[in-house]
C-alpha positions in Angstrom: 8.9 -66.9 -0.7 5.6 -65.8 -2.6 3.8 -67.7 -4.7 2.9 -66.9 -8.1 -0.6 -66.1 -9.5 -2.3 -68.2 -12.2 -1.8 -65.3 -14.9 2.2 -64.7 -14.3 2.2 -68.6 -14.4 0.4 -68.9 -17.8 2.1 -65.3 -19.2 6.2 -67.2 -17.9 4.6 -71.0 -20.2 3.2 -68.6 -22.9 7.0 -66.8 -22.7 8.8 -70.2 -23.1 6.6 -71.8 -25.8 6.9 -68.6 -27.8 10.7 -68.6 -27.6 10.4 -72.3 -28.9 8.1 -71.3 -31.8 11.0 -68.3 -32.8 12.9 -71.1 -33.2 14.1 -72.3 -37.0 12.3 -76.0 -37.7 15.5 -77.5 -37.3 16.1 -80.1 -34.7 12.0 -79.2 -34.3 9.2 -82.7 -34.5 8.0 -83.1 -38.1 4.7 -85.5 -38.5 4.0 -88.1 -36.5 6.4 -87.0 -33.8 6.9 -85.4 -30.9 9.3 -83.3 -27.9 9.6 -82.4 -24.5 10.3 -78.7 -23.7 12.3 -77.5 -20.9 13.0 -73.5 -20.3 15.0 -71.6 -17.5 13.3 -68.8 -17.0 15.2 -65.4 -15.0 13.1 -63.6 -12.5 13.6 -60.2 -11.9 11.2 -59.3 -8.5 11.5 -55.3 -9.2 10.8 -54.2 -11.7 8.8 -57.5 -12.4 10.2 -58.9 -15.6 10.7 -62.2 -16.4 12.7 -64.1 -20.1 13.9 -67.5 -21.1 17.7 -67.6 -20.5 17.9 -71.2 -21.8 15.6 -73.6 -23.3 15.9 -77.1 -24.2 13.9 -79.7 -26.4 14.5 -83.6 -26.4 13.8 -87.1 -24.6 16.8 -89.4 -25.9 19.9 -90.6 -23.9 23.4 -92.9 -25.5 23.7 -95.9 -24.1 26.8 -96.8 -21.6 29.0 -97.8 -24.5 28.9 -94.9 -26.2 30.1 -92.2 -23.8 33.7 -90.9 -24.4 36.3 -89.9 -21.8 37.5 -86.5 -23.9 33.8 -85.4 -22.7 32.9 -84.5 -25.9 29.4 -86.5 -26.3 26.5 -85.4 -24.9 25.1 -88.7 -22.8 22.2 -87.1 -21.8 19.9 -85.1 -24.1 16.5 -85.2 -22.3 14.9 -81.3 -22.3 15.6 -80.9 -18.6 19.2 -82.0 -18.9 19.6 -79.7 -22.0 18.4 -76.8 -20.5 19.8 -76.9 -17.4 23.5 -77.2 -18.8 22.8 -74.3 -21.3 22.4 -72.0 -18.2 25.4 -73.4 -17.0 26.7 -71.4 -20.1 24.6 -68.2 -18.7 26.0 -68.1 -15.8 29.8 -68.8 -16.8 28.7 -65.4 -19.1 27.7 -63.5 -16.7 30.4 -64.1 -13.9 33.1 -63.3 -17.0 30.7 -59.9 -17.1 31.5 -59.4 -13.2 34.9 -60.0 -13.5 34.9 -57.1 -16.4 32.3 -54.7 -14.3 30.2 -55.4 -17.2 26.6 -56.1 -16.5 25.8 -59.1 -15.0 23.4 -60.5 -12.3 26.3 -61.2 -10.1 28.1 -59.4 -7.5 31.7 -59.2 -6.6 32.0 -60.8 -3.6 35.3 -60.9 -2.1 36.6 -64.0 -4.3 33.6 -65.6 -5.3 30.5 -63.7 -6.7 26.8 -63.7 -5.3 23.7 -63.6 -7.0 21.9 -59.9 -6.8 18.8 -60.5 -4.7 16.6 -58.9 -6.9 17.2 -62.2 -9.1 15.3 -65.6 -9.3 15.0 -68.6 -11.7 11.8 -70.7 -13.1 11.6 -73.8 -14.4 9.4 -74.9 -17.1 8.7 -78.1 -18.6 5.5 -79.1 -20.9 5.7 -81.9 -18.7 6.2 -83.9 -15.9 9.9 -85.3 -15.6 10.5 -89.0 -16.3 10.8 -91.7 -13.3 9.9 -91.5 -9.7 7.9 -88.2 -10.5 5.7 -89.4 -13.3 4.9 -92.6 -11.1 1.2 -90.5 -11.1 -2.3 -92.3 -10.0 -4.7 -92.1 -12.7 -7.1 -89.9 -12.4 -8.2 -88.1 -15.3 -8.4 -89.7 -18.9 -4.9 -89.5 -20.3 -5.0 -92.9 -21.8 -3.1 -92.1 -25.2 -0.9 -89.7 -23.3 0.7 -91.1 -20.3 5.0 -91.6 -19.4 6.0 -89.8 -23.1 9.5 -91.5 -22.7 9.2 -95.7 -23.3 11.7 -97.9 -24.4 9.8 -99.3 -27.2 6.4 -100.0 -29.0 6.5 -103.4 -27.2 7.4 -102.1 -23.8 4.5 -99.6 -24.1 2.0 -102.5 -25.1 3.0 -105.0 -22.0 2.7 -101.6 -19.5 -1.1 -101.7 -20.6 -3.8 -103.0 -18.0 -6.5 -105.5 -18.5 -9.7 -103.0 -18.9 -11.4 -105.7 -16.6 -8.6 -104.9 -13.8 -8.8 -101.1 -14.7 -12.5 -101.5 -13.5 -11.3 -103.0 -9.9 -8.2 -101.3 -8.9 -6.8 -98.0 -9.3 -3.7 -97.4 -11.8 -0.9 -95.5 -12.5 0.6 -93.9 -15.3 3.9 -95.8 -16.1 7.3 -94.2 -16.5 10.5 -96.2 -18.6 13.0 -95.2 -16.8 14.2 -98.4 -14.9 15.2 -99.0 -11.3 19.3 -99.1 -11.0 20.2 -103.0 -11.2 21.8 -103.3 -8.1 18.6 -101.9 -6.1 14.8 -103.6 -5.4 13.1 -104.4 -9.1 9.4 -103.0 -10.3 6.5 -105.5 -9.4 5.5 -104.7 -12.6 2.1 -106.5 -11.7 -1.5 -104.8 -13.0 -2.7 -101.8 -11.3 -0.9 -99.1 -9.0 1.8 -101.8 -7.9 3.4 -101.9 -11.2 6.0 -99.5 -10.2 8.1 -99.2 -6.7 8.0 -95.6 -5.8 11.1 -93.1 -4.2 13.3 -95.4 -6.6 16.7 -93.7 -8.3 16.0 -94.8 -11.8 18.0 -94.6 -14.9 16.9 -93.3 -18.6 15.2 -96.1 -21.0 17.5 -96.6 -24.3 17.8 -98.0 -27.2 20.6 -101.1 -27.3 23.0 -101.0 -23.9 21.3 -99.5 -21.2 22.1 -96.2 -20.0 23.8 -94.8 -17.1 21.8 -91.2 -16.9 19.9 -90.5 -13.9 16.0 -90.3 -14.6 14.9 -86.5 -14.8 13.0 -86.9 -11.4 16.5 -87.9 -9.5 18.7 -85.2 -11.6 16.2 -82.1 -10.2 16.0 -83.4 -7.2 19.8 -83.4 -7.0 19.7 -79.6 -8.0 16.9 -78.8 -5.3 18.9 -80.4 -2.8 22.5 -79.3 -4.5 22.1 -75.9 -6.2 21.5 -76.3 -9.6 25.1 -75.0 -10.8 26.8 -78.1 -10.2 30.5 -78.9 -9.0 32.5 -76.0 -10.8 30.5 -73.5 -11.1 30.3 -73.9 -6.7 34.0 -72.8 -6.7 32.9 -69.6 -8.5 30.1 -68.8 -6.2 29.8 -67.8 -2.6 26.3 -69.4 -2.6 24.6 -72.2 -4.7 21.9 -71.0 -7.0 18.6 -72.9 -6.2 15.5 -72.7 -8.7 12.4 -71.4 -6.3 9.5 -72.3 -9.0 8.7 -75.2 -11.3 6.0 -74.7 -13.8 4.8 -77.7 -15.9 2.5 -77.7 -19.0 -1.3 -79.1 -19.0 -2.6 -81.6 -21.1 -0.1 -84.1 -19.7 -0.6 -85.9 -16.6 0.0 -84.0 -13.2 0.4 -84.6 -9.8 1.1 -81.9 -7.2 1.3 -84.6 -4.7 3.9 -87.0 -7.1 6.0 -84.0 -7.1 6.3 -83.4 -3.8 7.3 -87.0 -2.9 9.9 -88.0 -5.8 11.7 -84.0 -5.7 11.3 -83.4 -2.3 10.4 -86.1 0.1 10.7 -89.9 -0.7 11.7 -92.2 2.2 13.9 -89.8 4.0 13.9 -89.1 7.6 15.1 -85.8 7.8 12.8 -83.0 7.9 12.2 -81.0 4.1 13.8 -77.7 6.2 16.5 -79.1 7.6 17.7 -80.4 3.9 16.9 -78.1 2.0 18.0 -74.0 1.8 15.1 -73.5 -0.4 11.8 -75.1 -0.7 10.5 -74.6 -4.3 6.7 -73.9 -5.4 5.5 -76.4 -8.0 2.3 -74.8 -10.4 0.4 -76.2 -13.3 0.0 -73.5 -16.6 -3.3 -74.1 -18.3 -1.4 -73.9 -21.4 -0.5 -77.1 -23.5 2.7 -77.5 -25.6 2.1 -77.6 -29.2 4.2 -81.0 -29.9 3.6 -82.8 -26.6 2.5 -86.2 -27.7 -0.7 -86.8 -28.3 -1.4 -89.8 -29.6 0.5 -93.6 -28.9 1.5 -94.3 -32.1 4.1 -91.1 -32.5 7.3 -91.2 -31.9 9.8 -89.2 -29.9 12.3 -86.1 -32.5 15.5 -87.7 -33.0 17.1 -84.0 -32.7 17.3 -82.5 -29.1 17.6 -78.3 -29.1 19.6 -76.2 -27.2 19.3 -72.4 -26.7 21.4 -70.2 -24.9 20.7 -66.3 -24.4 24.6 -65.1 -24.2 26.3 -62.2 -26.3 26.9 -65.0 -28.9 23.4 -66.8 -29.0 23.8 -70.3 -29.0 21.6 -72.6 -31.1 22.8 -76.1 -31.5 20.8 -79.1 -32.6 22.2 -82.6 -31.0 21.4 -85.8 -32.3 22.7 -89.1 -30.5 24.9 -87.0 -28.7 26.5 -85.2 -31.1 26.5 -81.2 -32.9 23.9 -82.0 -36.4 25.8 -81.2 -39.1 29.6 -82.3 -38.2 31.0 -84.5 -40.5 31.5 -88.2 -39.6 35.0 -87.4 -39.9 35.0 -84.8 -37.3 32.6 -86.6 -34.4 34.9 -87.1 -31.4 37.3 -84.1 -32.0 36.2 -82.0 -28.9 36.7 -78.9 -31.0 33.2 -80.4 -33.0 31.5 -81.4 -29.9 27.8 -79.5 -29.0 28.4 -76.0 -26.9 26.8 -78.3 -23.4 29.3 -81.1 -23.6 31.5 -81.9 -20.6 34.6 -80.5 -22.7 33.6 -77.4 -23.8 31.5 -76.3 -20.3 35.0 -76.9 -18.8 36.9 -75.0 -21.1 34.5 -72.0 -20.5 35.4 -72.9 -16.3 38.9 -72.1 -17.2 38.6 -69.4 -19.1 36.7 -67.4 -16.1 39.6 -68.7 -13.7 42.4 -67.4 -16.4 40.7 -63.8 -16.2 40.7 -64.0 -12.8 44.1 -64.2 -11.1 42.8 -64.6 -7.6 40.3 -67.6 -8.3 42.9 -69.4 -9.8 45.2 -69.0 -7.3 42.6 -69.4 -4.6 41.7 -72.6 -6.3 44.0 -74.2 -7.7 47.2 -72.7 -5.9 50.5 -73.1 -8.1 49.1 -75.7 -10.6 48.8 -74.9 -13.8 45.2 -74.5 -15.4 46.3 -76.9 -18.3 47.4 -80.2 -15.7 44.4 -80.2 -13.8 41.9 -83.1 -15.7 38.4 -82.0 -15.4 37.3 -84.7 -12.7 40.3 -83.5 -10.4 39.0 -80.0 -11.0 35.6 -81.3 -9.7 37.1 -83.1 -6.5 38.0 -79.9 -5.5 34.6 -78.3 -4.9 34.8 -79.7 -1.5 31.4 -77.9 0.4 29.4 -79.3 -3.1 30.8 -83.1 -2.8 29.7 -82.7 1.0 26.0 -82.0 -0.2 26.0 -84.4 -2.5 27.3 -87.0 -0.6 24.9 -86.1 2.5 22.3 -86.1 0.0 22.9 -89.6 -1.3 22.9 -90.6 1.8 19.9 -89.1 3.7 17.4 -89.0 0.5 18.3 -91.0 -2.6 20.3 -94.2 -0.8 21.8 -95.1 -3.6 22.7 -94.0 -7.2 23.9 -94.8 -10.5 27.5 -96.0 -10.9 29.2 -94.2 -13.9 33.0 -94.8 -14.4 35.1 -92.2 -13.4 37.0 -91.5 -17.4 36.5 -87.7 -18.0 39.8 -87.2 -16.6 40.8 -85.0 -19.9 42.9 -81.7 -19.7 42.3 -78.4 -21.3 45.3 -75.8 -22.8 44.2 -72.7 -21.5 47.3 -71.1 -20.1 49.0 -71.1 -17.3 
C-alpha cells in the first residue's frame, strides 16, 4: 500500500475543513466553545481524486439511562462515531445504485457486491481519538490543549501535575474516558503513571455514566472488523477497511500512541496475522479552526452530521436527538436523526426488499418485518466470528451494553 506525500495529506485536511466551513452555522461552536471534526474521505487511485463522503462534528455521549430500545437515540455523538455511521448511509446508497446498474463504487458480485479496486477510504480527524490513543507522553507544550474531552471543570483541575513533579518525571496528556468497572482502575498518581495504558475505556458523561466504547477502542474495532459493521457484512463479499488516518496539528500527536492503542496493545498475535489491512497513520500541518484552544472553553452542545447521497443529509443532534423536533415528537422513530439504530436499519431492509436474492439468501422464508434488528445482526455470522476473535486476542474485554434494540421494521414482506 503506498503512502501518501505531505501535500495530498495537507490538500485531503484542507478538503475536509473546507467542507465543514460550507456548512450553515448551525449545530457549529459559537464563542467560548469548541468541536471535534471527523471526515470519511473516498479515494479514487486513477484518476487521482479524492472528496468527503461523510463528515461529522461533536464530543458528547447520553448516559446508560437514556438509551431507548426502539433505536431511535443516538448514544454516541462523538465526531468519529458520527461520521463513520453517516457512510454507513453512503454505502447502503451506493449498493441500492448496484442493485439498479446505476453508478456506484460497487460491483455485482454474485450475491453480495465488492468494492471496485480503484477505490479507497481516509480518515480525518482534527484530532487524536479519546482513550487509550490520547494516553500521549508530553513532549511538546500543549499545556492549555491536551485530552479535549473531560468530564468536568473539576475533573480537568485534579488531572493537573504539581509543576515541582513536572520538573522530575515525565507526563502524559490525560484522556476522560474511564476504564470499564469490572477491569484494573487508573493509578491516577502524578506523572506518566496516571493512566493504565491498552485499557478498553468508556466515554466521560455527564450524570450516569455511559456505556460507549472510547473512540480509540471503536477504530480499533473497525481496523480489526471492517468498518461497515454487522449488516452491512451480509451485503458485502468483503469487509471495507479504511487504509489511511490523517489527524489535524496543533493538538497533541503521537505516531507511536497510535500504533499501540489501534493496532498493538498487549496482544500476542502478530499485526499480520490480525489484520487484512494495515493502515498508514499521518499528521496534516493544518490546524482546525474550532479545536480548543484554551482550558476554560467548553465543548458545542450540537453534534453535525453530513452525508454526500442523492438526498444530502444535514442533521444537527443534540443529546441524542434530530434539533428541532418537538418535545412531543422525541422518541417517535419516524423523528429520530438519519444515523440512529432505527433508521440505518430500515435503509438495511430496504436494499434487501429490492433485492429478492439477498433476502432470500439471508433471511430464507422470514418475513423482512418479524426479524428484530439484533436478530438481523446475529446473523452476520463471519463478522461476530471477528469480533469475537478480536475481543479475545486484542481488547480482553469490553463494555457490557444490554441487549434491548430488539425492534422490528414494516418494510414488506
Amino acid at each position: 500500500m503506498p503512502n501518501l506525500c505531505q501535500t495530498l495529506v495537507d490538500e485531503i485536511a484542507e478538503n475536509c475543513v473546507r467542507a465543514y466551513t460550507n456548512l450553515p452555522k448551525t449545530g457549529k461552536p459559537v464563542d467560548a466553545e469548541w468541536t471535534v471534526l471527523s471526515c470519511i474521505v473516498q479515494y479514487q487511485k486513477d484518476p487521482k481524486m479524492h472528496e468527503v463522503v461523510a463528515l461529522g462534528t461533536g464530543s458528547k455521549c447520553i448516559g446508560a439511562t437514556k438509551m431507548l430500545p426502539q433505536g431511535n437515540i443516538l448514544n454516541d455523538s462523538h465526531s468519529e462515531v458520527i461520521a463513520r455511521r453517516g457512510f454507513l448511509l453512503y454505502l447502503y446508497e451506493n449498493v441500492t445504485n448496484a442493485i439498479e446498474n446505476r453508478q456506484s463504487i460497487f460491483l455485482k458480485d454474485n450475491i453480495n457486491f465488492t468494492l471496485k479496486d480503484n477505490i479507497e477510504f481516509v480518515f480525518y480527524s482534527s484530532q487524536m481519538p479519546c482513550g487509550d490513543a490520547s494516553i500521549i507522553p508530553k513532549t511538546e507544550d500543549f499545556s492549555n490543549i491536551g485530552e479535549l474531552i473531560l468530564g468536568d471543570k473539576r475533573e480537568a483541575q485534579e488531572d493537573l501535575c504539581d509543576v515541582d513533579v513536572k520538573k522530575k518525571k515525565l507526563d502524559i496528556h490525560r484522556t476522560g474516558a474511564k476504564c470499564l468497572s469490572y477491569n484494573q482502575q487508573d493509578l491516577k498518581v502524578a506523572g506518566q503513571e496516571y493512566h493504565l495504558v491498552g485499557q478498553v475505556r468508556t466515554k466521560p458523561g455527564r450524570g450516569d455514566r455511559t456505556l460507549s466504547a472510547s473512540c480509540s477502542d471503536k477504530i480499533a474495532r473497525w481496523i480489526h472488523c471492517g468498518i461497515q459493521g454487522s449488516l452491512l457484512d451480509l451485503l458485502l463479499s468483503e469487509s471495507v477497511f479504511i487504509k489511511y488516518f490523517i489527524f489535524g496539528s496543533g493538538v497533541p500527536y503521537s505516531e507511536e500512541t497510535l500504533h499501540r492503542a489501534l493496532l498493538q496493545r498487549e496482544s500476542k498475535v502478530s499485526i499480520t496475522d490480525r489484520l487484512k489491512v494495515i493502515p498508514n497513520f499521518y499528521r496534516s500541518s493544518l490546524i482546525f479552526p474550532q479545536v480548543r484552544s484554551k482550558s476554560n472553553e467548553r465543548p458545542a452542545a450540537g453534534s453535525i452530521v453530513w452525508v454526500k447521497t442523492n438526498k444530502r443529509i444535514l442533521e444537527v443532534v443534540v443529546q441524542g436527538k434530530k434539533l428541532g423536533v418537538t418535545k412531543k415528537r422525541a422518541n417517535n422513530p419516524s423523528s429520530s436523526v438519519a444515523i440512529s439504530k432505527n433508521n440505518l436499519y430500515k435503509k438495511y431492509l430496504e436494499v434487501l426488499h429490492k433485492s429478492k436474492d439477498l433476502k432470500v439468501h439471508i433471511c430464507g422464508e422470514q418475513s423482512l418485518q418479524s426479524i428484530p434488528y439484533n436478530e438481523m445482526k446475529r446473523k452476520a455470522i463471519l463478522y461476530q466470528t471477528q469480533w469475537s476473535r478480536t475481543k479475545e486476542i486484542f481488547f480482553k474485554s469490553w463494555t457490557l451494553k444490554p441487549d434491548i434494540w430488539n425492534f422490528c421494521i414494516n418494510i414488506g414482506p
